[in-house]
ZAVEXTOR-967530 format. One record per residue (C-alpha): residue number from 1; x, y, z. Coordinates in Angstrom, 3 decimals. Layout:
BEGIN
+-----+----------+----------+----------+
| num |     east |    north |       up |
+-----+----------+----------+----------+
| NUM |        X |        Y |        Z |
...
+-----+----------+----------+----------+
//
This chain:
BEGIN
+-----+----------+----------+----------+
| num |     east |    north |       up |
+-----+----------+----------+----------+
|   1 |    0.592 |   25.099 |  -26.412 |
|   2 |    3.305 |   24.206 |  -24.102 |
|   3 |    3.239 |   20.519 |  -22.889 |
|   4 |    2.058 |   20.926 |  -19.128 |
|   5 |   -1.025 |   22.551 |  -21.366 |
|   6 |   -1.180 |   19.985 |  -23.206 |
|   7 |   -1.375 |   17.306 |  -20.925 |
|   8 |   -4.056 |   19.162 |  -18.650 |
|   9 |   -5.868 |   19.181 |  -22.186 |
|  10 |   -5.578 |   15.736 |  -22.506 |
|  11 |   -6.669 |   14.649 |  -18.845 |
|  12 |   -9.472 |   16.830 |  -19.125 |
|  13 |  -10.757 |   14.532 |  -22.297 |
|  14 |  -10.056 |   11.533 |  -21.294 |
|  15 |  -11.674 |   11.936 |  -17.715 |
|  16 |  -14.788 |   10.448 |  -18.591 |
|  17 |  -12.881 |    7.590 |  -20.004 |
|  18 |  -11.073 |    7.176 |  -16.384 |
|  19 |  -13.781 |    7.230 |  -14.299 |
|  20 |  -15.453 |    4.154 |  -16.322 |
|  21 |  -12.718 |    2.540 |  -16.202 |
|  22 |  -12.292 |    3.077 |  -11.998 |
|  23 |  -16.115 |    2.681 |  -12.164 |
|  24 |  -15.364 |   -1.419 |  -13.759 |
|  25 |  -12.948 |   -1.622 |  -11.638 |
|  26 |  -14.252 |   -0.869 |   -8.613 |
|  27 |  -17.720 |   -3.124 |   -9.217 |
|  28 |  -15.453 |   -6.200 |  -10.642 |
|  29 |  -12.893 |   -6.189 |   -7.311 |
|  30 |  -10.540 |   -9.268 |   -7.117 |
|  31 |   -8.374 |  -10.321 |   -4.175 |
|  32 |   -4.386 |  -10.589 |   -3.999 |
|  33 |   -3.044 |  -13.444 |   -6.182 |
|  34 |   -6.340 |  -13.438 |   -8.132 |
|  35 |   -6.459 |  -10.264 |   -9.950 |
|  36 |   -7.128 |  -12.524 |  -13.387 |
|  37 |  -10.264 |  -10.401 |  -14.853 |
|  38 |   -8.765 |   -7.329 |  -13.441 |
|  39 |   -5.268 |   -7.658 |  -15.344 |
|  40 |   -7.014 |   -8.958 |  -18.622 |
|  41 |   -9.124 |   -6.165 |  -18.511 |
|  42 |   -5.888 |   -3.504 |  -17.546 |
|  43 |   -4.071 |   -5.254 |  -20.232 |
|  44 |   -7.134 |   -5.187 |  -22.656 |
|  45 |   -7.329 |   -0.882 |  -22.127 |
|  46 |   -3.684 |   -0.872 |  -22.902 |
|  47 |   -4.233 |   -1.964 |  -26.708 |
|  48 |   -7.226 |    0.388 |  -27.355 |
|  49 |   -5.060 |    2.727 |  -26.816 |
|  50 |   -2.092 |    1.685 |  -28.811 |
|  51 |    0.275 |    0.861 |  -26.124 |
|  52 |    1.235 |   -3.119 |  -25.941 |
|  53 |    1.154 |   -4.624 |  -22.578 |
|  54 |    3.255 |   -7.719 |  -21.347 |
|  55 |    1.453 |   -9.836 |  -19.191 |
|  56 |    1.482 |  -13.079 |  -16.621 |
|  57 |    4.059 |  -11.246 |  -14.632 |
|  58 |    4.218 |  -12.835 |  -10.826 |
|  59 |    0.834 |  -14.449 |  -12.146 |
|  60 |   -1.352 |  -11.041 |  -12.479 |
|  61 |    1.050 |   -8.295 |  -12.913 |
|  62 |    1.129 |   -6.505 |  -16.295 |
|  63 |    4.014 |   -3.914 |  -17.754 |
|  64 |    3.929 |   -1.564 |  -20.568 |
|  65 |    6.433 |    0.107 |  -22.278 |
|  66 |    5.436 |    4.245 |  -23.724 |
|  67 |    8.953 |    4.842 |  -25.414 |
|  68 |    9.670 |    8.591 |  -26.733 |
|  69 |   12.396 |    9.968 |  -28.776 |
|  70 |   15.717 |    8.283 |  -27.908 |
|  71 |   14.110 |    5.783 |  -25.789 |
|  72 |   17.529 |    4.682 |  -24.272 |
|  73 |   18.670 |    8.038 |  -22.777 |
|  74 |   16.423 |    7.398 |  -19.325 |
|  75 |   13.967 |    5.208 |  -18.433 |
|  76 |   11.753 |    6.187 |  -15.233 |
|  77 |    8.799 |    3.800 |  -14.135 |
|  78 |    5.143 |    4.614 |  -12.712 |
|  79 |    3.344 |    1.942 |  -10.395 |
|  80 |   -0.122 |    0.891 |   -9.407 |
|  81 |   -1.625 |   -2.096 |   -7.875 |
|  82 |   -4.461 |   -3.673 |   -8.628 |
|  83 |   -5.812 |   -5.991 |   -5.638 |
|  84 |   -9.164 |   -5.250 |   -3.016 |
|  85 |   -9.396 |   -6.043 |    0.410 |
|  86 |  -12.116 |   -8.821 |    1.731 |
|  87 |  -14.892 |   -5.982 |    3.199 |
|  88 |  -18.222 |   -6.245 |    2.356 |
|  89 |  -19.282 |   -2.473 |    0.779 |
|  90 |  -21.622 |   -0.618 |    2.563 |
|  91 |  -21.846 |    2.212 |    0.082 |
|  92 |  -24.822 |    2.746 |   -2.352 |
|  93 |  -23.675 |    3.945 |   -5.737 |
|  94 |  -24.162 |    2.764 |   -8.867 |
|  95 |  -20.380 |    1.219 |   -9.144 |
|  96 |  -20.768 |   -0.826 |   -6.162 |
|  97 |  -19.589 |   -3.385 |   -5.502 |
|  98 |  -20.481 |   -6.818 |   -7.113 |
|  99 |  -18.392 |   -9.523 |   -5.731 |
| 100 |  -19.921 |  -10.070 |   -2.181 |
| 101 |  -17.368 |   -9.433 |    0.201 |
| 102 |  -14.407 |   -8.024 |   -1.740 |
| 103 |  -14.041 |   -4.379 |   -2.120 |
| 104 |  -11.683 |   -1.356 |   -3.230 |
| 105 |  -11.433 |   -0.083 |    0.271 |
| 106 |   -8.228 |    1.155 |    0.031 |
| 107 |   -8.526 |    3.208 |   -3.434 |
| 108 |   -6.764 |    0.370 |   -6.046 |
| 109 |   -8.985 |    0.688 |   -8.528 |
| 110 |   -8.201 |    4.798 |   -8.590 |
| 111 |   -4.804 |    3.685 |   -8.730 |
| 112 |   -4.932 |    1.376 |  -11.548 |
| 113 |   -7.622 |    4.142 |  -13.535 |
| 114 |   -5.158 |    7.019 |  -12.878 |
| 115 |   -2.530 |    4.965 |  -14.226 |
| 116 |   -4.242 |    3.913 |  -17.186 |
| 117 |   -5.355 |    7.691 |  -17.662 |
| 118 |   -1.741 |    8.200 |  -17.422 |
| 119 |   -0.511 |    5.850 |  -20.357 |
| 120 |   -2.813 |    7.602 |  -22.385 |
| 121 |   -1.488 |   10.661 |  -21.834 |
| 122 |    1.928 |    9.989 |  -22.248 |
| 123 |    1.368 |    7.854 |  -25.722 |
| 124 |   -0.417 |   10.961 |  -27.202 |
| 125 |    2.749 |   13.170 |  -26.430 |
| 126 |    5.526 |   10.677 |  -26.526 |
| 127 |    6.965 |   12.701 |  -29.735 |
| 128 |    7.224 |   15.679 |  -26.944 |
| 129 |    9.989 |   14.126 |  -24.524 |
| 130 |   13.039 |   11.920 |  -24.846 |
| 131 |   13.259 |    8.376 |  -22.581 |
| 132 |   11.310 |    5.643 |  -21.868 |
| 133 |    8.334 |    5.008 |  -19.086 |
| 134 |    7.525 |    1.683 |  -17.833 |
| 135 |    4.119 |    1.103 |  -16.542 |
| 136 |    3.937 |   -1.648 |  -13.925 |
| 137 |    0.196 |   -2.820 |  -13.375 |
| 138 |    0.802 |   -4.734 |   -9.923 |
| 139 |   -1.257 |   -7.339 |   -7.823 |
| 140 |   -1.117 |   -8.405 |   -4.571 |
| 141 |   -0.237 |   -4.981 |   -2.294 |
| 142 |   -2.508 |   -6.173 |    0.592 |
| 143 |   -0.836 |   -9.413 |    1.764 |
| 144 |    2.344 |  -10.682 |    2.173 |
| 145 |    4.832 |  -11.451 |    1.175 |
| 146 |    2.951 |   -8.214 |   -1.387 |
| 147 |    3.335 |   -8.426 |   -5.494 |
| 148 |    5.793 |   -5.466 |   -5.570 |
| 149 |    8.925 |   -8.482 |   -4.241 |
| 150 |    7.336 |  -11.521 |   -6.472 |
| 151 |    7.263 |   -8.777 |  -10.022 |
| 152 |   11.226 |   -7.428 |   -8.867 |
| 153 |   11.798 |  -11.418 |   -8.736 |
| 154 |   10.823 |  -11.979 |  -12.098 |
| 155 |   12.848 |   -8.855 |  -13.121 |
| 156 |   10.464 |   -5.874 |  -13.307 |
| 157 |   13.192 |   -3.484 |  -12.417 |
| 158 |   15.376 |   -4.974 |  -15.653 |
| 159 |   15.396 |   -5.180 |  -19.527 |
| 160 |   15.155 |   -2.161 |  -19.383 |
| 161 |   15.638 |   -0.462 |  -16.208 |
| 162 |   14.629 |    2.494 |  -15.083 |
| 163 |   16.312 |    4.886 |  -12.725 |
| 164 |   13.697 |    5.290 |  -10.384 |
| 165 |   10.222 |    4.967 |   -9.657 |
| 166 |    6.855 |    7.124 |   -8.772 |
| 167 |    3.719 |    5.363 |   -7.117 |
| 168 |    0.578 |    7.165 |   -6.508 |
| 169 |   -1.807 |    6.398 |   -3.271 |
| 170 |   -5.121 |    7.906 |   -2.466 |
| 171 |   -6.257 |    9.443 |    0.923 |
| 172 |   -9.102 |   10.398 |    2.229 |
| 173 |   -6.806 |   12.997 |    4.907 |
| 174 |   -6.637 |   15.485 |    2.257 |
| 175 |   -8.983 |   17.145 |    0.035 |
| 176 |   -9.713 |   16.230 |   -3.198 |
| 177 |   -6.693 |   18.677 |   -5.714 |
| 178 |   -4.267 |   18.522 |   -3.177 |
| 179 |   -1.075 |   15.995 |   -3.172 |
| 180 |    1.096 |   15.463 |   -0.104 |
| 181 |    5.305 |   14.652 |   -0.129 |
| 182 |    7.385 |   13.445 |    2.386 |
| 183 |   11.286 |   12.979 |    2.158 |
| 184 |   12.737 |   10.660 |    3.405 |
| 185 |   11.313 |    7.742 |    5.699 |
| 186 |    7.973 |    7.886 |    5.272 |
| 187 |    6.200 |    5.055 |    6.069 |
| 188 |    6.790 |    1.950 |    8.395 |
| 189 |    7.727 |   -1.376 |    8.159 |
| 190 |    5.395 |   -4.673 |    8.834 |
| 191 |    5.457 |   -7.827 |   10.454 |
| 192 |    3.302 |  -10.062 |   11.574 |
| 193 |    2.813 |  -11.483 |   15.325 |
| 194 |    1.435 |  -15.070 |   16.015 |
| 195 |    1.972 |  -16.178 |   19.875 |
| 196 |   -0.142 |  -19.287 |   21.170 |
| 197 |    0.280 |  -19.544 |   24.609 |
| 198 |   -0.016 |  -23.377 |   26.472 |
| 199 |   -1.196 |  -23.966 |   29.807 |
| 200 |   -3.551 |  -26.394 |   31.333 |
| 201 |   -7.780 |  -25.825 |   31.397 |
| 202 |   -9.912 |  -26.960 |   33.738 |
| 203 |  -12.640 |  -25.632 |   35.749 |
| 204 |  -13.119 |  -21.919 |   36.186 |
| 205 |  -13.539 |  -22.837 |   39.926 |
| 206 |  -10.369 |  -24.507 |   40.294 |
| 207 |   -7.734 |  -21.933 |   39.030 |
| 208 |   -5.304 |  -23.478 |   41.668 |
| 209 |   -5.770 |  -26.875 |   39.682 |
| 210 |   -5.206 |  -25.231 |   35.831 |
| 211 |   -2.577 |  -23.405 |   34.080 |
| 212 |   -4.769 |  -20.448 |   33.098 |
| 213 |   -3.501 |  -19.268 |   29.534 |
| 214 |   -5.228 |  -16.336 |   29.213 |
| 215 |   -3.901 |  -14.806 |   32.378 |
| 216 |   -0.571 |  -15.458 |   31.248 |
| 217 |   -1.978 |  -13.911 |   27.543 |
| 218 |   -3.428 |  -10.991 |   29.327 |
| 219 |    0.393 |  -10.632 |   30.677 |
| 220 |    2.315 |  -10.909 |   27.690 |
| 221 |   -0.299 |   -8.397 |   25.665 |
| 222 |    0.615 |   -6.327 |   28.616 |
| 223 |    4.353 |   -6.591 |   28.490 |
| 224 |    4.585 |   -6.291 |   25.193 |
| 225 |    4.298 |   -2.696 |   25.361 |
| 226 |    7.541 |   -2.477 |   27.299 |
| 227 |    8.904 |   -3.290 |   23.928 |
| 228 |    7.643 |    0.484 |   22.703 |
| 229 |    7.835 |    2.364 |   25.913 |
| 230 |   11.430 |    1.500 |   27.396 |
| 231 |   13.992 |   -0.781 |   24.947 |
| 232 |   13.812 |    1.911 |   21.932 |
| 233 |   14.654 |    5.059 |   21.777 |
| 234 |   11.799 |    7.671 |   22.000 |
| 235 |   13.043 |    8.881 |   18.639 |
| 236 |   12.034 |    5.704 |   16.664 |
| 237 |    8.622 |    5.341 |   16.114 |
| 238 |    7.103 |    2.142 |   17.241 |
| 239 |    4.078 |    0.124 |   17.298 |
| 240 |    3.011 |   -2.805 |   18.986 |
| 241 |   -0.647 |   -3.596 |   18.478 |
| 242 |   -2.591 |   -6.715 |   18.822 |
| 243 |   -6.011 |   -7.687 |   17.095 |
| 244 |   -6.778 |  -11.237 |   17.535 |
| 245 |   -7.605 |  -12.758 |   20.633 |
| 246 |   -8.569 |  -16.441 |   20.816 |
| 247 |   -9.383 |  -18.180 |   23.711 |
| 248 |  -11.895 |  -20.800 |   22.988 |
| 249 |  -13.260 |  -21.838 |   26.592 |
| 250 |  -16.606 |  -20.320 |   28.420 |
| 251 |  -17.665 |  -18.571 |   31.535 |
| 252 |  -16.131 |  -21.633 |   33.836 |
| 253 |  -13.893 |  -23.325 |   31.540 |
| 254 |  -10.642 |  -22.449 |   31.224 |
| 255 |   -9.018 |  -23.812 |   27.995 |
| 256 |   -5.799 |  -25.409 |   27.597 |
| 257 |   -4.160 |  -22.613 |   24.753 |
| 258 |   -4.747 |  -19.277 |   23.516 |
| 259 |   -3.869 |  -17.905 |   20.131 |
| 260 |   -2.659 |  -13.961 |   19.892 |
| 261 |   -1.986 |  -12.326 |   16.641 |
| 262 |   -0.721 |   -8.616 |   16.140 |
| 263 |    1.169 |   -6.473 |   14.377 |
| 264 |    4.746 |   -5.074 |   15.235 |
| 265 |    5.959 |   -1.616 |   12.961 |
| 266 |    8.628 |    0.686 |   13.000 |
| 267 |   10.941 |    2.993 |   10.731 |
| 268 |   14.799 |    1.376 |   11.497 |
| 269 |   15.577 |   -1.727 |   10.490 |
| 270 |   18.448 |   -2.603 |   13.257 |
| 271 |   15.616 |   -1.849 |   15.570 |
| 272 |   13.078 |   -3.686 |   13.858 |
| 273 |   15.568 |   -7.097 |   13.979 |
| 274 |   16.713 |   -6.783 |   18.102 |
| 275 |   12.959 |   -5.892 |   18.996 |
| 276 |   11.798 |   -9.757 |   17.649 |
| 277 |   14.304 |  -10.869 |   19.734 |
| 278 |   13.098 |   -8.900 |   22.301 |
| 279 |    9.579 |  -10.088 |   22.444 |
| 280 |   10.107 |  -13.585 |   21.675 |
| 281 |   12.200 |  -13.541 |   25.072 |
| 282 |    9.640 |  -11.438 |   27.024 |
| 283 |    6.805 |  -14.127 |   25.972 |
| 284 |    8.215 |  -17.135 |   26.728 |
| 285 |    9.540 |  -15.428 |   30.095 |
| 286 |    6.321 |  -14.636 |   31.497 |
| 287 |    4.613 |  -17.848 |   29.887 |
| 288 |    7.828 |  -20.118 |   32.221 |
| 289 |    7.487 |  -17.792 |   34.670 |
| 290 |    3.598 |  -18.788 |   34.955 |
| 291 |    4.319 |  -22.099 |   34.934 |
| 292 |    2.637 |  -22.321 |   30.651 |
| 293 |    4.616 |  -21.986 |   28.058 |
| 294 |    4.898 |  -19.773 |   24.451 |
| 295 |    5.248 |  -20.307 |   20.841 |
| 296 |    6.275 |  -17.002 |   19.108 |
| 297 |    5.959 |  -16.354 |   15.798 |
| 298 |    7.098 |  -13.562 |   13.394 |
| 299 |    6.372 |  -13.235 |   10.057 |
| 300 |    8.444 |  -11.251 |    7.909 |
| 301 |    6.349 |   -8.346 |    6.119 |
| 302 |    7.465 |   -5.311 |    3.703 |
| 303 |    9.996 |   -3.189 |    4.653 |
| 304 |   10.203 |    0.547 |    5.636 |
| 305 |    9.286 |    2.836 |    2.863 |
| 306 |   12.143 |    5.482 |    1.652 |
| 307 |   11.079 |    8.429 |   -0.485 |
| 308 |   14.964 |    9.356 |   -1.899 |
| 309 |   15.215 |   13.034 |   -0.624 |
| 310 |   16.260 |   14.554 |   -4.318 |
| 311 |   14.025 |   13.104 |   -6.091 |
| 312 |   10.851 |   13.793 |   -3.660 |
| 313 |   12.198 |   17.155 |   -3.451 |
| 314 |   12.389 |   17.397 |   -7.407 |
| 315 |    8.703 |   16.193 |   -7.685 |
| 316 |    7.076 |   18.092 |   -4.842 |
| 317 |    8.662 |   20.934 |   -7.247 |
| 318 |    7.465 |   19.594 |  -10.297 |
| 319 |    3.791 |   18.912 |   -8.189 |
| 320 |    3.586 |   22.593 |   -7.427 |
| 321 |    3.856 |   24.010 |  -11.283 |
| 322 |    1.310 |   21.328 |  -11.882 |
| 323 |   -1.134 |   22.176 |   -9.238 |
| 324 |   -0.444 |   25.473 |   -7.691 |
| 325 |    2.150 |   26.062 |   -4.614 |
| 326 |   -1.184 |   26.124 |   -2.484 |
| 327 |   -2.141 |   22.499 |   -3.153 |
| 328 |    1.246 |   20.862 |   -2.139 |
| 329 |    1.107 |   19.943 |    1.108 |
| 330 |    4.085 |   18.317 |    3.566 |
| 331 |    3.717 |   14.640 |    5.205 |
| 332 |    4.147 |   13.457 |    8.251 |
| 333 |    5.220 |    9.953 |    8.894 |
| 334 |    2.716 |    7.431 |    8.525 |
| 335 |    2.848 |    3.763 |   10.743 |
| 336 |    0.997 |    1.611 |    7.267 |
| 337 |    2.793 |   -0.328 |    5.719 |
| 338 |    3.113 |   -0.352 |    1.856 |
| 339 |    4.837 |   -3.175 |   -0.259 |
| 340 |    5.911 |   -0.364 |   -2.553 |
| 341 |    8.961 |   -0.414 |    0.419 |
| 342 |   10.596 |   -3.046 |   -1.776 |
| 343 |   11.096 |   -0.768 |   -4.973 |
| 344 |   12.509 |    2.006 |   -2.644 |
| 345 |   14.841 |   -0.879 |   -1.188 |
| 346 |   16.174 |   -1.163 |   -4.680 |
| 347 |   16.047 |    1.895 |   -6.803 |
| 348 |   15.453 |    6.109 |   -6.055 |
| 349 |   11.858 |    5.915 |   -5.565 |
| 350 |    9.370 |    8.673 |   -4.672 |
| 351 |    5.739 |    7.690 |   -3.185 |
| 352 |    3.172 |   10.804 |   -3.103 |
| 353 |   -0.496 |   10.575 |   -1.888 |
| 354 |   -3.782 |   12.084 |   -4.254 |
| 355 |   -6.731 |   13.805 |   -1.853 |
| 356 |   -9.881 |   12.090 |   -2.626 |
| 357 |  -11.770 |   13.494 |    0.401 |
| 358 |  -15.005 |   15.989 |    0.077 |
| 359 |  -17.303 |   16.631 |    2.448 |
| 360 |  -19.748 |   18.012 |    1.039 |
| 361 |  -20.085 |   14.855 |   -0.992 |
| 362 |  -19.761 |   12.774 |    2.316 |
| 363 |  -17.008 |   11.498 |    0.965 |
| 364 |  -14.859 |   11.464 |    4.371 |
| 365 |  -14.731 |    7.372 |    5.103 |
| 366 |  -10.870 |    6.282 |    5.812 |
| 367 |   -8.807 |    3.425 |    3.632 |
| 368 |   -9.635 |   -0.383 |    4.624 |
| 369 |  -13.396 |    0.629 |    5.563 |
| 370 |  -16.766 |   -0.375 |    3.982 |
| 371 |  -17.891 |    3.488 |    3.050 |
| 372 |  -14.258 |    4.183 |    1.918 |
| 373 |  -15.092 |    6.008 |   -1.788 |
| 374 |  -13.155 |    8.703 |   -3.728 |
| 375 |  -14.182 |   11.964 |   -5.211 |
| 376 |  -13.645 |   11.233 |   -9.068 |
| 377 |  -12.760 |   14.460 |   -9.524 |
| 378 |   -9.040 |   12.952 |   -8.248 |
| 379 |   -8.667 |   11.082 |  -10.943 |
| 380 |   -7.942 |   13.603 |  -13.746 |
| 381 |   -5.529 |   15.014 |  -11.565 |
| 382 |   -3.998 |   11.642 |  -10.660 |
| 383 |   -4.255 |   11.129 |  -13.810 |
| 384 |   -2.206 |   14.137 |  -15.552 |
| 385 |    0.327 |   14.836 |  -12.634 |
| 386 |    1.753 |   11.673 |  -12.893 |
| 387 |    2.396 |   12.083 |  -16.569 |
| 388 |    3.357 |   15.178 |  -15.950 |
| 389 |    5.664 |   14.219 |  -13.582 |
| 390 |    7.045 |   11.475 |  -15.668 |
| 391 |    7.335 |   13.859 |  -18.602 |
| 392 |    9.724 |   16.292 |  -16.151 |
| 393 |   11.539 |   13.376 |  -14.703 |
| 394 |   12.548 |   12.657 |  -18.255 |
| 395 |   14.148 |   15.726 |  -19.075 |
| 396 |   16.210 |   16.021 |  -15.830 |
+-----+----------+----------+----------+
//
């Protein structure tokens, strides 16, 4: 039996074993910074299956070393994070949900499974290849400043280092057995908008006696499309979006501040730096021009995200012996924003997506949503590509 063989052998036993272990997962969600039960319990599936983890790293985080024949010749890592998002499940299954108001909506806990799944695999044929893969077990993906920059602080990407890295994501886009690729710049970078506009409240009768903030907020939201539509370039992609509108008054009161928060993305980072300047100046414009006036806030979040064209292009390869030519599908570029960025900033790195979607299941609910769910059927494939994919990577 050659080894691809033998790995689909493998994932096919141990799929039962994965989908408990997404099924824990996915009832026992934590949130960023306090994946503590989660990483014991990662850490915990590691030694049943013979392969010692290290763990406390950035808190949470928890590495694992699979080492072949020759273990110094290459050393490639796999990643997935561990954290949930603060939604409330709306989904009746048996796995639900048990921490009120926390939930896998965005398909962590098939990450973390697959992975597992993965390590498995890989320490039942490490006598097959030659190198070493490190498994990095991450928390915090979902909020700044994200776990991938705090573990590369502590030195995730050293002692030893590997050459490049493969992450995994699920979406619900594509049908479960198929697995997208996308060279290059993939997906966007992230920051975070806070503006409070001042003025002066008063009666709604009296505008001529007030500084009315929210007209002058109803401006700036306004203007700050300007930003997209005519100081960039059509051919960078750009967002500008805002989701947080408070102004605290009533029908005839018009308060003395409102608070705006939003988030500004794009895929060039010279572009990304002059456009903060951009707004900031825009805001307070209109606010002095209005006779109010404008704090503007930006908070630095992940980066772009850069799939290295070779070694995409060597995996999409390496995806299509795996799965068939016919489930390899092309990306387009995707506006999220993914704290994975920060491993791509630093080493080759190639981030792929798993199809989890079936209809006929009505499983069809999108990432960050309280229906979001996955067709377990993913996971055995998540499962052995990736170690398949490690196992190729190796011999290159």
């Amino acid at each position: 039996m050659d080894i691809r063989e033998e790995i689909k052998t493998i994932a096919s036993q141990v799929s039962g074993e994965i989908i408990k272990w997404r099924r824990h997962l996915h009832s026992h969600p934590e949130l960023s910074y306090h994946e503590y039960e989660t990483s014991k319990y990662v850490a915990s599936s590691l030694r049943e299956m013979g392969v010692m983890p290290q763990e406390g790293i950035a808190d949470t985080g928890v590495t694992a070393l699979i080492k072949g024949n020759n273990p110094g010749k290459k050393v490639i890592a796999l990643r997935a994070d561990m954290d949930a998002l603060p939604i409330k499940e709306a989904n009746d299954v048996p796995y639900k949900s048990q921490n009120e108001g926390v939930m896998h909506a965005c398909g962590h806990d098939v990450h973390t499974s697959s992975l597992l799944g993965t390590a498995y695999i890989l320490n039942a044929v490490k006598d097959k290849f030659e190198g070493t893969v490190k498994l990095i077990f991450q928390p915090a993906e979902e909020k700044a400043p994200g776990g991938a920059s705090l573990m590369i602080k502590e030195g995730v990407l050293r002692d030893p280092a590997p050459q490049n890295i493969l992450g995994q994501h699920v979406t619900p886009l594509l049908p479960v057995g198929k697995i997208g690729f996308r060279e290059g710049i993939y997906m966007a970078s992230a920051d975070e908008i806070y503006i409070t506009v001042k003025g002066r409240g008063g009666h709604g009768a009296q505008p001529d006696r007030n500084v009315d903030p929210v007209l002058i907020a109803s401006h700036i939201i306004v203007a700050m499309q300007q930003v997209v539509s005519r100081y960039v370039t059509p051919t960078i992609p750009t967002v500008v979006s805002f989701g947080k509108v408070i102004a605290e008054g009533a029908t005839n009161i018009i308060p003395d501040e409102v608070k705006i928060e939003g988030t500004f993305r794009t895929l060039d980072e010279k572009w990304r730096k002059d456009a903060k300047i951009r707004m900031k100046k825009l805001a307070q414009g209109i606010a002095e021009s209005m006779g109010g006036s404008c704090d503007f806030r930006i908070l630095d979040g992940y980066p772009f995200l850069y799939n290295n064209e070779e070694l995409t292009r060597r995996h999409r390869d390496f995806a299509v012996e795996y799965v068939g030519e016919e489930n390899v599908v092309d990306l387009d570029i995707w506006m999220a924003a993914e704290d994975f960025a920060y491993y791509s900033q630093q080493i080759d790195a190639c981030f792929y997506r798993l199809g989890v979607r079936n209809e006929e299941k009505g499983i069809i609910s999108n990432v960050h949503t309280p229906t979001f769910d996955a067709d377990e059927n993913a996971l055995e494939i998540g499962a052995g590509l990736m170690a398949w994919l490690a196992v190729k990577e190796l011999q290159f």
